[in-house]
N, C-alpha and C positions, 0 to 999 in steps of 0.2 A: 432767296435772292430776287426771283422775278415773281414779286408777292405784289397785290393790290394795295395801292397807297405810294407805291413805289417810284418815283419818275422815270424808272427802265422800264417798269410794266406800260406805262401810258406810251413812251418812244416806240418800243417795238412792237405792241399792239395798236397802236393808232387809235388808242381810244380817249375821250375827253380828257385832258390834264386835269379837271377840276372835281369829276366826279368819277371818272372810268366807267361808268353804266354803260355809255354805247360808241360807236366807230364814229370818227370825225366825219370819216370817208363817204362817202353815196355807195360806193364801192367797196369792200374789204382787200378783194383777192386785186395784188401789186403787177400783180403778170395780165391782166385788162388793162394793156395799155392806153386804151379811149378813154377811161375811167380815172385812169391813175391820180389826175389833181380835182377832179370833181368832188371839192366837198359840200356837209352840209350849211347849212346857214348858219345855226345851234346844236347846241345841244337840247337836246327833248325833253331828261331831267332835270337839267340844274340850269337851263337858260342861256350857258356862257356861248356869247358871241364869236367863233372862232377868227371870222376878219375883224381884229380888233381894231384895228385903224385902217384908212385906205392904204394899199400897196401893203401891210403887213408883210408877207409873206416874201416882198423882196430879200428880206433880212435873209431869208434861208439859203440864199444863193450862197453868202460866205459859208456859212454850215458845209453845204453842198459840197465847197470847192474845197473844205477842210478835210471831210470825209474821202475824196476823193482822192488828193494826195496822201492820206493815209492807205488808203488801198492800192495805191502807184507802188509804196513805197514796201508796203508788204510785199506784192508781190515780186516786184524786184529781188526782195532779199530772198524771200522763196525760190525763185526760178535760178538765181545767180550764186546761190550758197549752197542751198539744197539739191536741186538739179544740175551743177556744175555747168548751167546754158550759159551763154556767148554772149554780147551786147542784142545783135541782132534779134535773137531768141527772144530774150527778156525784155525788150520792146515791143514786140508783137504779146508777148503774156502780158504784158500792163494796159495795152488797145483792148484783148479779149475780157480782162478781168473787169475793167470798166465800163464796157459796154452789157457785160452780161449783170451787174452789177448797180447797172443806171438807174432801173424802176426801183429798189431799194432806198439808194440813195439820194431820190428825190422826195419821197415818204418819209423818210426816216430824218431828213434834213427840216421836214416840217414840223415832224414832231421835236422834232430837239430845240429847234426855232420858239414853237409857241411854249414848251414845256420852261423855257426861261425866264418869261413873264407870266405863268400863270401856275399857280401850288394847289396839291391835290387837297381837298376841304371835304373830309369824311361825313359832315352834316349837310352837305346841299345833295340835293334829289330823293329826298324821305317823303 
């Protein structure tokens, strides 16, 4: 499932969508909050420009904010189904769940962002 070539391997590895040889990031590790959007310029094998146009990367905001209500909503149903919690409760679980949750989903909103305009091409970086 999370095999190379994959557009789930490049999203959750943060690595080029076009060729997966290396980290978009300057940074790998998500929890370097100073690092977190630092990326590279290119890629080093296959060339692709990651800011493909200027502001690119606004796009990922919706991503972002899609992402984000899905994890509201999980944990809702988690805290309020599963744990039999209160409203009160399961409001304060949806603050905690999303804030510990933030640097993921800022990463992970980028890669799903560029991974829609750009398909993984087994022949570039040889």
């Amino acid at each position: 499932m999370l095999e190379k070539g994959s557009k789930l391997y490049s999203i959750l590895t943060g690595t080029c969508p076009k060729c997966q040889k290396e980290s978009m990031y300057v940074d790998k590790n998500m929890l370097h909050l100073k690092n977190l959007l630092k990326m590279q310029e290119h890629c080093s094998h296959c060339g692709l420009k990651y800011q493909i146009e200027p502001s690119f990367f606004y796009g990922a905001m919706y991503v972002s904010y899609g992402l984000n209500v899905a994890i509201g909503i999980a944990t809702f149903i988690i805290s309020a189904l599963v744990f039999h919690a209160g409203m009160e409760t399961s409001f304060v679980a949806i603050i905690v769940a999303l804030i510990l949750s933030f640097p993921f989903v800022l990463r992970w909103s980028r890669n799903i962002y560029i991974n829609m305009f750009v398909s993984y091409d087994p022949t570039t970086g040889k």
